[in-house]
C-alpha positions in Angstrom: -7.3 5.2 -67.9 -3.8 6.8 -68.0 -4.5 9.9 -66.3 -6.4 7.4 -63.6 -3.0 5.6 -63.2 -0.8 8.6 -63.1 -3.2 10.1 -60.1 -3.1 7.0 -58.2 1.0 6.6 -57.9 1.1 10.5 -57.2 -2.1 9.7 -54.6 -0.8 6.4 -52.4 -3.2 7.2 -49.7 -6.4 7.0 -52.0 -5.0 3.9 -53.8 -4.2 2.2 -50.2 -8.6 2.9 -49.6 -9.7 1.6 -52.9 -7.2 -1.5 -52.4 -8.7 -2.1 -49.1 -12.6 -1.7 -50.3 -11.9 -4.1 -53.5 -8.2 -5.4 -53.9 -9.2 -7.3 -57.4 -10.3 -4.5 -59.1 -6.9 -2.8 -58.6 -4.5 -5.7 -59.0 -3.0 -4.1 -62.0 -2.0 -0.4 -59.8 -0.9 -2.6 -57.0 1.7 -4.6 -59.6 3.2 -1.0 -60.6 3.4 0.5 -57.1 5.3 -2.5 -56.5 7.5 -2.4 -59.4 8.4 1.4 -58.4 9.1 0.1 -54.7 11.5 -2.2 -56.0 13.4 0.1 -58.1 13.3 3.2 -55.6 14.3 0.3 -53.1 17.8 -0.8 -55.1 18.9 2.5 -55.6 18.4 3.8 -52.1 20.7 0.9 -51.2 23.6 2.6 -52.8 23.5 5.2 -50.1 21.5 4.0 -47.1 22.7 7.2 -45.1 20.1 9.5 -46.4 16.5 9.9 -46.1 14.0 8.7 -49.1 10.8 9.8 -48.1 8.9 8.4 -51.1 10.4 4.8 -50.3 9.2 5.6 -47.0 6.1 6.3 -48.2 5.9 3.3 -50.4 6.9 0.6 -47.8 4.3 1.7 -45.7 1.5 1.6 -48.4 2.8 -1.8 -49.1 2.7 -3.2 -45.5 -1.1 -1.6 -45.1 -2.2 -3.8 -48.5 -0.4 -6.9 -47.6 -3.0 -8.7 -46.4 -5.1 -8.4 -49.4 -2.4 -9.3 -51.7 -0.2 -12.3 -49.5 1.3 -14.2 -52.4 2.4 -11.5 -54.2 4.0 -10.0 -50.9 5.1 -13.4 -49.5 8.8 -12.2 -49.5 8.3 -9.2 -48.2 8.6 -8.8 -44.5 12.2 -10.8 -44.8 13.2 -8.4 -46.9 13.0 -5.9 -44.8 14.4 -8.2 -41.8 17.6 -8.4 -44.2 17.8 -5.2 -44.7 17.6 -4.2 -40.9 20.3 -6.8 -40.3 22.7 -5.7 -42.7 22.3 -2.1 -42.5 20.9 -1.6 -38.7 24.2 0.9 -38.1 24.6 2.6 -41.0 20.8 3.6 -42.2 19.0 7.2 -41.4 17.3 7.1 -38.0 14.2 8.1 -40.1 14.2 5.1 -42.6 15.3 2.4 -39.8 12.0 3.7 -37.8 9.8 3.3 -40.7 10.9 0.3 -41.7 10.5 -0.8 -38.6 6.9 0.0 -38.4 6.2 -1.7 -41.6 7.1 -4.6 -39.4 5.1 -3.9 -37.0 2.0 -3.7 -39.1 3.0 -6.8 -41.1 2.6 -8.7 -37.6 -0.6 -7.0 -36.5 -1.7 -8.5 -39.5 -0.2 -11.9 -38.7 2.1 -12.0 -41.5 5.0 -12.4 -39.7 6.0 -14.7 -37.0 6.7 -13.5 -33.2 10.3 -14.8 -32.4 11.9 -13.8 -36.0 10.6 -10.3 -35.2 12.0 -10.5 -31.7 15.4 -11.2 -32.9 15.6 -8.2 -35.2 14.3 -6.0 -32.7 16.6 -7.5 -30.0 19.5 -6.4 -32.6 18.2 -3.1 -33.1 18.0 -2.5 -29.5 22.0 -2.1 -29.5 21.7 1.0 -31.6 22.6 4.6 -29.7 19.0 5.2 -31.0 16.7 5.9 -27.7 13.4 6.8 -29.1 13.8 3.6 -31.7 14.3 1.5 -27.9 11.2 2.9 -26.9 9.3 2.3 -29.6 10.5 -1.4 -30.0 10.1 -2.2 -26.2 6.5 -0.7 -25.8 5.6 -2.9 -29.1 7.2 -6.3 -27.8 5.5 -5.5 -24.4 1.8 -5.1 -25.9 2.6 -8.4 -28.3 3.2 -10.5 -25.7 0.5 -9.3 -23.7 -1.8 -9.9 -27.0 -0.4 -13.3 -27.9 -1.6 -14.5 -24.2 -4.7 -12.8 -23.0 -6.3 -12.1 -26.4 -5.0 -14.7 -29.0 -4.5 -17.6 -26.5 -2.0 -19.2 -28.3 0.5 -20.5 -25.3 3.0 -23.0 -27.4 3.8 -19.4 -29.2 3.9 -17.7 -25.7 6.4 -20.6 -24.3 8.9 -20.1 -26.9 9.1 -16.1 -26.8 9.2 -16.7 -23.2 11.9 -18.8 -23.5 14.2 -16.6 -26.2 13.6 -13.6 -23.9 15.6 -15.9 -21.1 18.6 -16.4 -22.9 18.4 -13.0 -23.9 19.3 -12.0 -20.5 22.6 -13.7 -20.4 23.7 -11.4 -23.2 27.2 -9.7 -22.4 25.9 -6.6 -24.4 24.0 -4.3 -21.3 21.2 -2.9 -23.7 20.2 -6.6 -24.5 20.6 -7.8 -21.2 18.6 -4.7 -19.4 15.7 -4.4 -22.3 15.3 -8.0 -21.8 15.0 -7.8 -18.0 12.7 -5.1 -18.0 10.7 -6.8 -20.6 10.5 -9.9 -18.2 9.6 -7.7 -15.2 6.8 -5.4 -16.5 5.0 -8.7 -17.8 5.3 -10.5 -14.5 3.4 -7.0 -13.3 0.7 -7.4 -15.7 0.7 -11.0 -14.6 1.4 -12.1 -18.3 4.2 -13.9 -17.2 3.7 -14.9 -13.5 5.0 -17.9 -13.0 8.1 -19.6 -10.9 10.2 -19.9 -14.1 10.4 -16.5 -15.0 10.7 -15.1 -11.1 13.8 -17.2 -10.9 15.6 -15.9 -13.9 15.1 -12.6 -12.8 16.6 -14.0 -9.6 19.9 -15.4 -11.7 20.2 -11.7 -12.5 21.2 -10.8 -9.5 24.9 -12.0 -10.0 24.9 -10.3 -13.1 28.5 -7.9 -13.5 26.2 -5.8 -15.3 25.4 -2.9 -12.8 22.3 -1.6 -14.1 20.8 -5.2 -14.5 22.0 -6.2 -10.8 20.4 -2.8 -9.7 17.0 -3.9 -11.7 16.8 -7.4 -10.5 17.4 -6.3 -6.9 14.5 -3.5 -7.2 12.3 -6.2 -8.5 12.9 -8.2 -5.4 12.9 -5.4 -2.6 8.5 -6.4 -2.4 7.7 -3.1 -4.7 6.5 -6.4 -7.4 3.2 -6.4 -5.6 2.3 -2.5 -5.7 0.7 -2.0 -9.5 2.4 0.1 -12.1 2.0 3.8 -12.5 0.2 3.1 -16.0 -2.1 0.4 -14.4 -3.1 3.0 -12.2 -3.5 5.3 -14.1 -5.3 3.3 -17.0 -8.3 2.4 -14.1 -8.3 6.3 -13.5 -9.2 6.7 -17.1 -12.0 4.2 -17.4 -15.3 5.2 -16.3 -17.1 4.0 -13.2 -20.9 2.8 -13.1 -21.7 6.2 -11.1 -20.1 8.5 -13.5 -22.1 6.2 -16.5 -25.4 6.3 -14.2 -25.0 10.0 -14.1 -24.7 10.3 -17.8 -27.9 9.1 -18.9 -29.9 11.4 -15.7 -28.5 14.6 -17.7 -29.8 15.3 -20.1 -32.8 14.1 -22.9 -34.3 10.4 -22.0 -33.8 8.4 -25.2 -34.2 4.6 -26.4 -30.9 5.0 -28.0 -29.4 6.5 -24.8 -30.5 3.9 -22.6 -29.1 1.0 -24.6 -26.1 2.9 -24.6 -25.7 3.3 -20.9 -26.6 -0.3 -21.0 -23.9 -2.0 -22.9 -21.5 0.1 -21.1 -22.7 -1.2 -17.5 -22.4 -4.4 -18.8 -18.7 -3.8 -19.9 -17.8 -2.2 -16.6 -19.1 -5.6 -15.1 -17.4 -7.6 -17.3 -13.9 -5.6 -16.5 -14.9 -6.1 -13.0 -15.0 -10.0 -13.5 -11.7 -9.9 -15.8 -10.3 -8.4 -12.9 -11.7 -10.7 -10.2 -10.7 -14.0 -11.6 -9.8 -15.3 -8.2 -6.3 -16.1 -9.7 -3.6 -15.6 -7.2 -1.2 -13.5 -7.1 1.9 -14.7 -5.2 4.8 -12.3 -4.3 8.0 -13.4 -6.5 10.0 -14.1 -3.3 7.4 -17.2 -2.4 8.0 -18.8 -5.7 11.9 -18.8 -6.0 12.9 -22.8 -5.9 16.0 -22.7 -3.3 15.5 -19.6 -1.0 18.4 -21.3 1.0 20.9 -21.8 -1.3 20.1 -18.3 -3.0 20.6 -16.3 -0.1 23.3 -17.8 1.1 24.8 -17.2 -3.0 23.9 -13.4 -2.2 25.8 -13.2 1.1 28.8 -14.2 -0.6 28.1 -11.4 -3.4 27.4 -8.8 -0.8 30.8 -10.2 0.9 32.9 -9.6 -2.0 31.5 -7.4 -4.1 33.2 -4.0 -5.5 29.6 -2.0 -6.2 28.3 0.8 -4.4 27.0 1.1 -0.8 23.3 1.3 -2.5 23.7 -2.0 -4.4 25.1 -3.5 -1.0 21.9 -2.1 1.0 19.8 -3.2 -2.1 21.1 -6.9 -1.2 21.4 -6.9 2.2 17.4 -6.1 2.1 16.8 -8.9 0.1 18.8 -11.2 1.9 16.9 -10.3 4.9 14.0 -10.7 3.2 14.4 -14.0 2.6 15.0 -15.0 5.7 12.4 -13.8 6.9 9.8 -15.1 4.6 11.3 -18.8 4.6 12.4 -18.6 7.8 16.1 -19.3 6.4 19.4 -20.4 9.1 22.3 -17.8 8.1 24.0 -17.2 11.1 26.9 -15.1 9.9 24.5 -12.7 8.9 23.2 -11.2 12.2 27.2 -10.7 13.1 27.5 -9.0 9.2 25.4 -6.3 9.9 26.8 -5.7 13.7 29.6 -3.8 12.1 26.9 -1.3 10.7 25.0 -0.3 13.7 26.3 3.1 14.5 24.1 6.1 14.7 26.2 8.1 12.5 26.1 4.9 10.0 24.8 5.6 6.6 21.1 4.5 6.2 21.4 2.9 10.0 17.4 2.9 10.0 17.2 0.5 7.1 20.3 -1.7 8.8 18.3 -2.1 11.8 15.0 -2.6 9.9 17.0 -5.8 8.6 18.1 -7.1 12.0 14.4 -7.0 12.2 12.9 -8.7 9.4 15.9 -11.5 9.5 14.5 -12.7 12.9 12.1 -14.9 13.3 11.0 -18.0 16.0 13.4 -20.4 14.6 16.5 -17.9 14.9 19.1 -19.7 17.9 18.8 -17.1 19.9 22.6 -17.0 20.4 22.8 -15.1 16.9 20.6 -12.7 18.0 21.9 -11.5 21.7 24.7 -10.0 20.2 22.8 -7.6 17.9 20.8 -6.6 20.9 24.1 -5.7 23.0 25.7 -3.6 20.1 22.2 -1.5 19.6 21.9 -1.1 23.4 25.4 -0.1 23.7 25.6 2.0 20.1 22.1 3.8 20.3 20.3 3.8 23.9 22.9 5.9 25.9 22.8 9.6 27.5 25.7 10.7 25.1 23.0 10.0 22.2 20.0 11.9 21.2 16.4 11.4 21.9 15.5 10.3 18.5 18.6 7.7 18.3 17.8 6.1 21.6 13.7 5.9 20.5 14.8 4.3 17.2 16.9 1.7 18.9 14.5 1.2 21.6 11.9 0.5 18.7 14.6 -1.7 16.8 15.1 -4.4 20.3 11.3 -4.3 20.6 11.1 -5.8 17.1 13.3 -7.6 17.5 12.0 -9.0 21.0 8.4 -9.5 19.1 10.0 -12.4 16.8 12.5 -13.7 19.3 11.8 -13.0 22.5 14.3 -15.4 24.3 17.4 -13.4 22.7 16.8 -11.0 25.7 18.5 -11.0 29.1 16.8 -9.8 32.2 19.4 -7.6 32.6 19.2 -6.0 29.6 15.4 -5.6 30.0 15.6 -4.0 33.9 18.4 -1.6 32.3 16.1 -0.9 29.2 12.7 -0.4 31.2 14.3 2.3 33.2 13.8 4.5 30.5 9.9 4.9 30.6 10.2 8.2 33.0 13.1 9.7 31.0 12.0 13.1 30.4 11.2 12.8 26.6 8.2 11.3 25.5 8.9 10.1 22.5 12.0 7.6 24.6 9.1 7.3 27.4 6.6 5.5 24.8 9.3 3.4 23.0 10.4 2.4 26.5 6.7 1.4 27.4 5.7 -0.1 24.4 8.7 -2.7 25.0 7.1 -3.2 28.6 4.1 -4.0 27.1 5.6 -6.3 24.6 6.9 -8.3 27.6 3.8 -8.4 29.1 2.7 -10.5 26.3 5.7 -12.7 25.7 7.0 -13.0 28.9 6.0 -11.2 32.0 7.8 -12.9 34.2 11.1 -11.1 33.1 9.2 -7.8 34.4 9.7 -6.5 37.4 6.2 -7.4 39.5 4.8 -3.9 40.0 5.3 -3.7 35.8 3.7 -6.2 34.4 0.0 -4.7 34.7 -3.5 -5.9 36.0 -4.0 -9.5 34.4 -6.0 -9.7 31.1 -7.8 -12.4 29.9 -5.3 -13.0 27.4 -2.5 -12.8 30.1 -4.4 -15.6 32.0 -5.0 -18.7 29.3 -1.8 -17.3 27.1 0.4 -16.0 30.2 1.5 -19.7 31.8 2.6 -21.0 28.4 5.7 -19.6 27.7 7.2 -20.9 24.5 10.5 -22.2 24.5 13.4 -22.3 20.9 11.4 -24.3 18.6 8.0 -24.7 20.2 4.7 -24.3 18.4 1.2 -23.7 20.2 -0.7 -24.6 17.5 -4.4 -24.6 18.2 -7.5 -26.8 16.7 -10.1 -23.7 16.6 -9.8 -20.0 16.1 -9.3 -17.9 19.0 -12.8 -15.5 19.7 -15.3 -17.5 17.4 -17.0 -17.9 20.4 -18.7 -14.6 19.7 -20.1 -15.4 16.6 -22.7 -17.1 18.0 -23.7 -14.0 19.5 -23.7 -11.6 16.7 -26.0 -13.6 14.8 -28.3 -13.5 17.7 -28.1 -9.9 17.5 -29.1 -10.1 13.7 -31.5 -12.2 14.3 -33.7 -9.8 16.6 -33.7 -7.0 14.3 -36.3 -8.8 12.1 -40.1 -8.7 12.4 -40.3 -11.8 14.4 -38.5 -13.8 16.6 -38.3 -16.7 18.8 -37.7 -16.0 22.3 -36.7 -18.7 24.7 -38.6 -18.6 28.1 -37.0 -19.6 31.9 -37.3 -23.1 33.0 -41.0 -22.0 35.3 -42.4 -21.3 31.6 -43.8 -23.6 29.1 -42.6 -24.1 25.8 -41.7 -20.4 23.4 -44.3 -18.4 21.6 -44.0 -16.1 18.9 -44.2 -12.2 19.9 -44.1 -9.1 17.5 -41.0 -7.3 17.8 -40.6 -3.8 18.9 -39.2 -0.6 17.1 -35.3 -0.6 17.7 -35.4 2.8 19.7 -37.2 0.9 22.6 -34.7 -1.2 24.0 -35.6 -1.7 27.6 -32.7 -2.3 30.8 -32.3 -5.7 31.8 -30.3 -6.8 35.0 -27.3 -8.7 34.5 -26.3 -10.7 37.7 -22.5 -11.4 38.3 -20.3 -14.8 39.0 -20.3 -14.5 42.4 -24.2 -12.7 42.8 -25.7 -16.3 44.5 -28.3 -13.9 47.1 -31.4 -12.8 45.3 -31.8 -9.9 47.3 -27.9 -8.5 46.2 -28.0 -6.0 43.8 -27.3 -6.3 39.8 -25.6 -4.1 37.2 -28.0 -2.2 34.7 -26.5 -2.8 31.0 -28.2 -1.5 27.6 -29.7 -4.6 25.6 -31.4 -4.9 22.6 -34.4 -7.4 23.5 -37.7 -7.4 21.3 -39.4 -9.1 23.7 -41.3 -8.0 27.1 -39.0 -6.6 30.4 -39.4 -9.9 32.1 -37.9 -12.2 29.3 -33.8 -12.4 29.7 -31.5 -12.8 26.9 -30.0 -15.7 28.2 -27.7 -16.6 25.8 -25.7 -13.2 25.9 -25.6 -13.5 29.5 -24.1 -17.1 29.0 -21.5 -15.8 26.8 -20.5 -13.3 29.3 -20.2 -15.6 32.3 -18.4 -18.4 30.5 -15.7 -19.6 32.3 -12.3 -20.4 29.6 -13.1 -24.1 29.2 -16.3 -23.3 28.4 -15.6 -20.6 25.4 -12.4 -22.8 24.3 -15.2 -25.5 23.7 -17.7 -23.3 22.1 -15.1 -21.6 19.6 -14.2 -25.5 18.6 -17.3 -26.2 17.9 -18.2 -22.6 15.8 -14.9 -23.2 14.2 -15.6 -26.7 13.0 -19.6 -26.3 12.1 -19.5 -22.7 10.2 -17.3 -21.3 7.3 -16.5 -17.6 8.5 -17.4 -14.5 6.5 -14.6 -12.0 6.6 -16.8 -9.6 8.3 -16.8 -12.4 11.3 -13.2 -12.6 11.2 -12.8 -8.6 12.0 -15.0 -9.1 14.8 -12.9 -11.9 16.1 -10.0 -9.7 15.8 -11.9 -6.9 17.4 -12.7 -9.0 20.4 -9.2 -10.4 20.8 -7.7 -6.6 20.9 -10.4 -6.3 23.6 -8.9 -9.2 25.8 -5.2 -7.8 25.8 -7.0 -4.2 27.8 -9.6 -5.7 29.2 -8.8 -7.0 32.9 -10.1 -10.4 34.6 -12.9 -8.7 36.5 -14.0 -6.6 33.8 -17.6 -8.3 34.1 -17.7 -7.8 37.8 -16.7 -4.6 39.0 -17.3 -2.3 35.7 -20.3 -0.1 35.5 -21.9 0.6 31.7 -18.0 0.5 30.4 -17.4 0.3 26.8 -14.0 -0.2 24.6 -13.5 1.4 21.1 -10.7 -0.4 19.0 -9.5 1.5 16.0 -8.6 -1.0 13.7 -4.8 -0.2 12.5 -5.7 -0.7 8.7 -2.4 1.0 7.6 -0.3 -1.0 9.1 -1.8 -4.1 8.0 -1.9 -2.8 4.3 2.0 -2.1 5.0 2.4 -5.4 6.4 0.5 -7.2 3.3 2.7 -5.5 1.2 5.7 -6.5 3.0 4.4 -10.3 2.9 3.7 -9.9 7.1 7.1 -8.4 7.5 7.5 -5.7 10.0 7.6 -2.8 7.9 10.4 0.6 8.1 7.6 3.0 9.6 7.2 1.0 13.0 11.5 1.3 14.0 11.2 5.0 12.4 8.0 6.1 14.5 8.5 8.7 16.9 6.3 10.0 19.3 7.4 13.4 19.6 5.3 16.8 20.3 3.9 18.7 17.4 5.7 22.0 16.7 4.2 24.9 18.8 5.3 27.4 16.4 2.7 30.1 15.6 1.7 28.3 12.1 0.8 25.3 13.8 -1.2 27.1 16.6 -3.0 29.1 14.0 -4.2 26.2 12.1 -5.2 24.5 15.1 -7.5 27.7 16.2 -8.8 27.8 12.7 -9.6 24.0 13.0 -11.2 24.4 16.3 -13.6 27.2 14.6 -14.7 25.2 11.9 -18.8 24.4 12.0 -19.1 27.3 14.6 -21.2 30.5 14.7 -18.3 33.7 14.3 -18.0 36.1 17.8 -20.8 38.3 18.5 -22.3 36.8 15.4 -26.1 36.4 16.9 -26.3 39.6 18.2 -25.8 41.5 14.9 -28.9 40.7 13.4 -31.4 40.1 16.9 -31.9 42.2 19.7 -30.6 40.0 22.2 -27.6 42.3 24.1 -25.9 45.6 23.5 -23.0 46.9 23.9 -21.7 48.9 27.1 -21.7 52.2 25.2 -25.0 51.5 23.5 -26.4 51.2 27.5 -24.7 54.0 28.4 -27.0 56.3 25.8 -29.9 54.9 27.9 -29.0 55.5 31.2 -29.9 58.1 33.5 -27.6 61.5 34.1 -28.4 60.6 38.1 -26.9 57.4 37.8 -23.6 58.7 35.9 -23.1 61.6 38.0 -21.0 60.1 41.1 -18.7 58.2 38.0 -18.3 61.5 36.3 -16.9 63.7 39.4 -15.3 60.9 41.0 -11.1 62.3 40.3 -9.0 60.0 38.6 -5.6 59.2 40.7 -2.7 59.0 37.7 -0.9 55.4 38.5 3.2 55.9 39.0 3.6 54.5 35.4 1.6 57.0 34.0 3.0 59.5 35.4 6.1 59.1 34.0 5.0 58.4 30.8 3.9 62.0 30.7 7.0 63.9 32.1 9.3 61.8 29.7 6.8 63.3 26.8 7.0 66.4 28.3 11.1 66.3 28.3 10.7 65.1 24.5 8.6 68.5 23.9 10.9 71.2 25.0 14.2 69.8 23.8 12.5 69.4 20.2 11.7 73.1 20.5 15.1 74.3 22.3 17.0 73.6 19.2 17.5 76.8 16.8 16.0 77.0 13.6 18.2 77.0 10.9 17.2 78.4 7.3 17.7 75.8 4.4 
């Protein structure tokens, strides 16, 4: 029994597994490891500089076994909270990390309450210790997230959310930045999501704390809605249903397998529903309580302020921001940021992306003229380059899209001038503004500029809006093709119902036809009244025989405005729409901006491709609508013409293409001219072979210059070595 005893306190490990299995039937060896932690514990104390690996070794075995022996161990996680507190400076880097994981285990095991480990951990954080930081901050973070998702306990949750606030009012940096960062990687996981927390991050941002102003203001420049790197990289990792499906088609076809693959679909689709919850997730700039008054406190900051030009750029950004998002009235700021537009400005892109973003319909457009003037005047000049005048081109035109009253006529004659300057990429800025006017306001266009009328130029093109005005519409522009698309649908299946001319009785029902036979139909114009005048020959899908019409496409074609304005009011009311409808809408409406009036009368088997811009809408999501910095920064400029770039354009060309001369190698389809030479007759090559060569002048000199060369090498005297 003695030589048992002595091989368990030399053998922790093996004790800590027996413990575990059986904790009553060594009660006694537990008392005496305990007994030697105690003592090896008071004399460490006398020198708390050095390192004691077998107290090291013992705490841990103590905090592995607490659970199975809690009253005997009841005092022992604030024992080694009051030994953290009074030695957190002065004890070995080694000894404060282990205790510090016994702490850790004692409240994996729920032996220790949340917000007295906080505390200590938020006091250790102040130690010049940065792998201890790391430790501690990656443990509070996965807590948290374990105390919400997993344990569900939200009273506990509430009050270690509401210790972390006042944590970042601390004067000390490390506290204030730890519990910052703390706030905003749980607001990413959307642990911590709501308006509270978004606005004491946004009381951070008058922090005198550099590194905490810097972090608050990063939170808020729109990057809260990307995910993490480790999010990312954490769905990377996990497997898909393909890679799983995959798994079980290699290989041997067990029962065992197949359950396998089974539970694992079924935990992919339950991932898949964790991640789906429908639960929104708002940008933090939508859920601050007084947008107003806060941006009008950072104006002031950004006025007086002493920090760097970043942090300044960093607020002016989410100043602007605001504004635009909440549609915000801060006139002095449009006359701020004047002063900064000069090309040879520092980050004078982003500047102007701000003049931007801060406009909007309710902007008086008195604040705005102003900026237009000084980036006319600054960037779109002959003194400037190409690429300045295309940016600022692309700024006004921005600018212009969100108030277009802030521009003078003017201005606009002066500006349009520039769509045959001699570079392209000034040509297209210059034409995409003309094309912006065409939209907002063609009568500020000269009349040979503003285009053949659209659709769209017709019902949209008499109501100009004036400062303050709303069109706001009771259906959804384009629905009335929806109608139409389901008809479509519809005749793809085995039968359908076709509705016959007024001569004919009643409908039948007819077999439909294989989708390759789609026979011509004639489709008569608006002003076709004469039977005998000729119709236009257009591709339809119809199932039925050549005689039967498909009237209600035709209808939809020849609708007048009144009549598709009523028919969208009606669609829009009577049907929810899928989103697949709703890209079709937008389809249609990109079709009415190119498409002119008398598209349906004049144009001959014409059809329009749109290309959907799905980057720029992705840009724009993530800039909540905002314009975003690639659309000022675009320019259309020609690629390089160096001989890289034409080399990997022939190589590109000669991809998915027989090689040169290729099919004749192996076929005797051709030869070569000195392969048909062999064949030939001597008759036939006699009158080429006498026929006397005349030398040209070039070659002729050629030779006497090599001649020249010959006789001086060989004039010179040969001299021995």
């Amino acid at each position: 029994m003695t030589s048992t005893k002595n091989h368990f306190a030399t053998n922790l490990l093996q004790l800590q597994n027996r413990i575990k299995r059986d904790s009553s039937s060594y009660k006694d060896e537990f008392s005496q490891t305990y007994l030697n932690y105690e003592s090896t514990l008071q004399a460490y104390l006398m020198k708390p500089a050095k390192q004691n690996k077998q107290l090291a070794d013992l705490a841990l075995f103590l905090s592995h076994v607490s659970h199975c022996f809690p009253d005997e161990l009841k005092q022992y996680p604030q024992q080694l909270i009051d030994i953290l507190k009074r030695y957190a400076t002065v004890l070995n880097p080694d000894m404060r990390l282990t205790f510090c994981k016994c702490l850790m285990l004692l409240r994996s095991k729920n032996l220790i309450e949340p917000k007295p480990l906080f505390e200590i951990f938020f006091v250790l954080i102040k130690s010049q210790d940065k792998q201890l930081r790391k430790n501690l901050f990656e443990f509070m973070l996965n807590d948290v997230k374990k105390i919400k998702t997993k344990q569900k306990n939200y009273k506990l949750c509430s009050q270690v959310q509401q210790y972390v606030f006042t944590l970042t009012k601390e004067n000390h940096p490390l506290v204030a930045k730890y519990s910052l960062n703390l706030l905003i990687d749980l607001y990413k996981k959307q642990i911590w999501n709501d308006a509270k927390t978004v606005n004491v991050i946004s009381q951070c941002c008058f922090s005198k704390i550099t590194k905490v102003l810097a972090l608050a203001l990063q939170f808020f420049a729109g990057k809260d809605v990307e995910k993490e790197a480790e999010s990312e990289s954490e769905s990377e990792d996990e497997k898909t249903t393909q890679q799983v499906l995959l798994g079980l088609r290699v290989g041997k076809k067990t029962k065992s397998r197949k359950k396998r693959t089974d539970r694992a679909l079924k935990s992919i689709n339950k991932d898949k529903k964790k991640k789906n919850d429908g639960l929104p997730h708002f940008s933090a700039l939508n859920l601050i309580y007084d947008p107003q008054d806060f941006a009008e406190k950072l104006f002031k900051l950004v006025e007086t302020t002493n920090e760097g030009f970043e942090i300044k750029i960093s607020i002016l950004e989410l100043i602007s921001r605001l504004i635009g998002i909440h549609q915000l009235f801060l006139n002095n700021f449009h006359h701020f940021l004047i002063r900064f537009l000069n090309p040879h400005q520092r980050e004078v892109t982003k500047i102007l992306w701000f003049s931007a973003i801060s406009s909007h319909e309710l902007t008086p457009p008195d604040t705005v003229e102003p900026t237009l003037m000084a980036i006319a005047n600054n960037f779109i000049t002959e003194r400037n380059s190409t690429e300045v005048i295309a940016v600022g081109l692309n700024a006004i035109r921005e600018i212009c899209d969100r108030c277009p009253l802030a521009m003078q006529e003017d201005l606009l004659g002066d500006l349009v001038q520039y769509k045959t300057y001699k570079d392209k990429a000034v040509s297209s800025a210059a034409k995409s503004l003309i094309q912006l006017f065409r939209e907002k306001n063609p009568q500020m266009l000269h009349r040979k500029m503003r285009g053949k009328p659209t659709e769209e130029s017709i019902t949209e093109g008499a109501k100009i809006r004036q400062y303050g005005e709303f069109d706001a519409k009771s259906y959804i522009p384009g629905a009335e093709i929806i109608d139409l698309d389901n008809q479509e649908k519809k005749e793809t299946e085995k039968t359908i119902k076709i509705e016959e001319s007024d001569d004919e009785e009643g409908g039948e029902w007819v077999e439909s036809e294989s989708e390759d036979e789609k026979p011509k139909k004639r489709k008569h114009s608006e002003d076709d009244e004469d039977e005998s005048s000729e119709g236009e020959w257009v591709d339809v899908s119809s199932d039925g025989e050549d005689g039967v019409e498909n009237s209600e496409q035709d209808q939809t074609k020849l609708m007048s405005l009144a009549e598709k304005e009523e028919r969208a009011q009606k669609i829009s009311t009577e049907r929810i729409l899928t989103q697949e409808e709703f890209k079709k809408i937008k389809i249609e409406q990109m079709k009415k901006k190119i498409t002119d009036k008398n598209f349906d009368k004049k144009s001959k088997n014409r059809t329009i491709k749109i290309d959907s811009d799905l980057d720029e809408d992705e840009e724009r999501l993530k800039n909540n609508g905002l314009v975003p910095l690639s659309s000022i920064t675009y320019i259309n400029k020609k690629k390089a013409h160096d001989k890289e770039s034409r080399m990997a354009r022939v190589k590109e060309g000669r991809e998915g293409r027989d090689k040169f001369g290729h099919r004749f190698k192996d076929s005797r389809l051709g030869k070569t001219n000195k392969e048909k030479l062999k064949t030939k007759s001597f008759q036939m090559l006699r009158p080429k072979l006498n026929k006397k060569h005349k030398r040209s002048f070039k070659e002729k000199q050629m030779a006497l210059k090599s001649s020249f060369v010959l006789t001086k090498n060989f004039s010179k005297p040969f001299v021995f070595p």
